[in-house]
N, C-alpha and C positions, 0 to 999 in steps of 0.2 A: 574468548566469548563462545555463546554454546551455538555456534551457527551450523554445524553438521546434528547434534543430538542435543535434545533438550532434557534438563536436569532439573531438581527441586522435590518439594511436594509432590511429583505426580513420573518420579523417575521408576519407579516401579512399570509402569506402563509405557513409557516414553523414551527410556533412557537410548534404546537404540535404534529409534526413531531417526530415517535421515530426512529434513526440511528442506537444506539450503540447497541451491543451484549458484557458482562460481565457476563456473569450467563451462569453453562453449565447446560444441561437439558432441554428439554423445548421447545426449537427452533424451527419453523417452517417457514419455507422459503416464503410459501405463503402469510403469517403474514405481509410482507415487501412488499409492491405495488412496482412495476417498472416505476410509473410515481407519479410526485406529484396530489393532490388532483386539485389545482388550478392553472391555467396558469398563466406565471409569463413572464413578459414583459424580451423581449432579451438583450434590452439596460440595463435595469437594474439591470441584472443576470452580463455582461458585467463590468458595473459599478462596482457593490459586487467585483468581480474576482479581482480588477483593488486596489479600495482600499486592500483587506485584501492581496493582493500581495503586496504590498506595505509594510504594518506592516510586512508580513514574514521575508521581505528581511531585516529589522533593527533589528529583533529577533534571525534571523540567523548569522547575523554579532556577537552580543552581545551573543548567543552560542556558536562559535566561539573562540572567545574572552577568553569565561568561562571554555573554555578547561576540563571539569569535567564531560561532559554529553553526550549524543547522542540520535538522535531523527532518528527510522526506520520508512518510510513508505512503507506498503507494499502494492503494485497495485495487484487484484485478478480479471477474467472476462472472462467472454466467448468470442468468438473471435468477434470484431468488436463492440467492447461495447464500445472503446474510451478510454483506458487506455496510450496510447502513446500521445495522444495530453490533456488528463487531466493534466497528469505530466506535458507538458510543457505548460501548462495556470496555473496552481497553483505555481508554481515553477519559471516561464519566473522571467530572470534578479537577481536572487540569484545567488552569488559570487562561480562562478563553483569553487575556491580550500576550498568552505565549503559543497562542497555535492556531493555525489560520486551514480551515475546511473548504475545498472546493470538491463540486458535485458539476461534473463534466456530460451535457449533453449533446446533441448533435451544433455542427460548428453554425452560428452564425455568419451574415451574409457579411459583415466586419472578421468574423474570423476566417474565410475561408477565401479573403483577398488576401491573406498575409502565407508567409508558408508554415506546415503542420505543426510545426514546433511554439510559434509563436506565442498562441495562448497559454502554453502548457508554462513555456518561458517566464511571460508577467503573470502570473499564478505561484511563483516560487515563495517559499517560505523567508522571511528576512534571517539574518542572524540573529540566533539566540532564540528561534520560535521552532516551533513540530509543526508543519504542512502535512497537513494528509487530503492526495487525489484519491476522492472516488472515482473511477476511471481516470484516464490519464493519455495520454500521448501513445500508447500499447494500443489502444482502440485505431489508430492509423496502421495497423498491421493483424490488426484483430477481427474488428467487422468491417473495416475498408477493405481488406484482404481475400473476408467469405462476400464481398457485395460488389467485388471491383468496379462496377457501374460510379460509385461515389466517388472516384476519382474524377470522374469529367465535371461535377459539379466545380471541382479546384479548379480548372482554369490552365492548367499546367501545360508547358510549351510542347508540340510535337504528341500532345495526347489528344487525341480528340474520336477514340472508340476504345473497347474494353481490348482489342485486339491488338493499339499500342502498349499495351502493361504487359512489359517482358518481366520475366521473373529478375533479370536486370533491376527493374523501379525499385522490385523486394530491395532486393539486396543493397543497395542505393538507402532505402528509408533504414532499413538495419544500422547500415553504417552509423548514418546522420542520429539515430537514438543513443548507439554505443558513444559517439564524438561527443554530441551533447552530457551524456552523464557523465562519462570523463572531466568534461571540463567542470562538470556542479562539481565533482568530487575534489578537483584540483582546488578549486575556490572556500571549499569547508563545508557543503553541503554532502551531510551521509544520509546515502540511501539504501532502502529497504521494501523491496518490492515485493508481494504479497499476491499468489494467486491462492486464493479461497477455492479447493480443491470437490467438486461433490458430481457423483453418479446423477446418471440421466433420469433413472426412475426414483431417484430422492426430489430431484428437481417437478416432477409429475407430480407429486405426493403433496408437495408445497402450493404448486398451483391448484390444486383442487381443493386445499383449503381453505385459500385465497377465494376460490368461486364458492364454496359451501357455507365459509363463515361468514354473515354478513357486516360484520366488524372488520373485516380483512377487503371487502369486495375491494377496496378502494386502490390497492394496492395492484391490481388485475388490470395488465394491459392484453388486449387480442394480438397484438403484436409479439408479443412476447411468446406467444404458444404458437407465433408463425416462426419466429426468430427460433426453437426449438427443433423444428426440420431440416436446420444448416447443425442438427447436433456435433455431428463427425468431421463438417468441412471446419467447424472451430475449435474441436479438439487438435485437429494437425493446424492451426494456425495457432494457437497457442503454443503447442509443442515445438513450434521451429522460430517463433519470435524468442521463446526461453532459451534455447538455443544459440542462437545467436547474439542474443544480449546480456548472459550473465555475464557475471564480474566479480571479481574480489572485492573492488570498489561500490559493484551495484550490484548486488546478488539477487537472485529468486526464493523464495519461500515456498514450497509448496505443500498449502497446508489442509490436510484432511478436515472437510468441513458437512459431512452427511449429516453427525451431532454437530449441530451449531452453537453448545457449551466449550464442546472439545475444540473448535477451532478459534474460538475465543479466547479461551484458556492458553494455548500454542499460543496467537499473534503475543497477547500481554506478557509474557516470559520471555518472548525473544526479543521484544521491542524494550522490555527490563531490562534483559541480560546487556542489549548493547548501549542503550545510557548510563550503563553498571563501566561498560568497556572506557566509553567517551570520560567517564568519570570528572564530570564539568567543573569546574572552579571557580568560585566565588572570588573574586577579582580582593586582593589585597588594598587598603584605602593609599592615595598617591600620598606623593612626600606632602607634608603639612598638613594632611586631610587630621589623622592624630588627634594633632594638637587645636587643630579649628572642634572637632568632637569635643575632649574637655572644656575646652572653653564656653560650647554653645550646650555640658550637662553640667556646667555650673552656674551658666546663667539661668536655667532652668528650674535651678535645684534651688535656687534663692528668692524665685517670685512669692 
């Protein structure tokens, strides 16, 4: 599967493109440009989207079908990266009762008596269906990580100021994420985690059209252009959660998203390429099943 370079329609440009993160150690964020190299025709990016949506949707039927498997994608990004409408251009026209969308906000007072993992837990995709987290369980080492304060809201034994969070906790919630997707992966659940990769001043550019267009205002949080002054301290929290938690089994993606065609185009090819990998199977009919068929297209065939 194309999980180091991605291929197709658009190899010219991409062919030695590295995305995936599998190895923990090592990591450096800057390593991953937030544009591609070469400009890449819209129509054609468009195109790409258009076919491997197409393969999706007959891959996910036959997923489905195979009732034995589960395929997470998890959306990760700074605000206004384009994670809401990725999802639905990679995804548009997949049989909504095979894929289950959660959109992950601050924890409720029911979720923040359980521990962090919980909600993220019953949010799982069933077998046979595509779950995609917009945010996800990464936000416990993401902006809990740049706001440490949000810890005490949990409750958590022997915490009760920012000055008990030893970088000990980090490493502690690290674990508990790697354990947890080990065991999704052990159970039949693949995953495919996804940061939406884009520069600070592409992120500027968005929000000021968000304030200028008045068809956009809506979308303008003031929060969001405070949450923008922690720029640097969520780059290295990002960078050392990646770190820490790729996998063979649950890899990173890191995908250039400054053109948010081009990283559109990226997620739908590689979320292709690996239902192309899974290559699901439509379950052969059980013993008898045959012969009850004949019988129920000839009583059919006779009314």
């Amino acid at each position: 599967m194309g999980c180091t370079y991605l291929g197709g329609n658009m190899e010219k440009a991409l062919y030695h493109h590295h995305f995936c993160v599998t190895k923990q150690g090592g990591f450096r964020l800057k390593d991953h440009p937030t544009d591609m190299p070469l400009e890449l025709d819209k129509k054609e990016l468009k195109e790409a989207i258009a076919k491997d949506n197409e393969r999706i949707v007959k891959l996910q039927e036959r997923l489905y079908a195979e009732g034995t498997r589960s395929l997470l994608l998890i959306f990760q990004a700074m605000d206004a990266a384009g994670k809401d409408s990725c999802i639905r251009h990679v995804l548009s026209g997949v049989d909504p009762t095979g894929t289950q969308v959660w959109s992950f906000k601050a924890p409720s007072l029911e979720e923040r008596a359980h521990d962090f993992l919980w909600r993220h837990a019953r949010s799982l995709p069933e077998r046979g269906r595509i779950g995609i987290h917009n945010r996800s369980h990464y936000e416990e080492v993401l902006v809990v990580k740049v706001h440490p304060e949000f810890v005490l809201a949990q409750d958590l034994p022997g915490i009760t100021a920012v000055e008990h969070i030893t970088p000990q906790f980090w490493h502690l919630r690290y674990a508990a994420i790697r354990n947890f997707e080990a065991h999704l992966a052990n159970q039949g659940t693949v995953i495919m985690k996804f940061l939406l990769h884009m520069a600070k001043d592409v992120q500027k550019g968005r929000f000021l059209e968000r304030i200028e267009d008045p068809e956009k205002n809506w979308k303008f949080s003031m929060n969001d252009v405070n949450e923008r002054g922690y720029w640097d301290r969520y780059m290295q929290a990002y960078e050392e959660a990646i770190d820490a938690t790729a996998a063979p089994h649950a890899p990173w993606y890191v995908v250039p998203s400054d053109e948010q065609w081009e990283g559109r185009a990226i997620v739908a090819r590689l979320v292709r390429e690996k239902l192309e990998e899974l290559d699901p199977r439509i379950p052969r009919p059980a013993m008898g099943k045959e012969d009850e068929l004949k019988e129920a297209l000839r009583i059919l065939k006779m009314e």
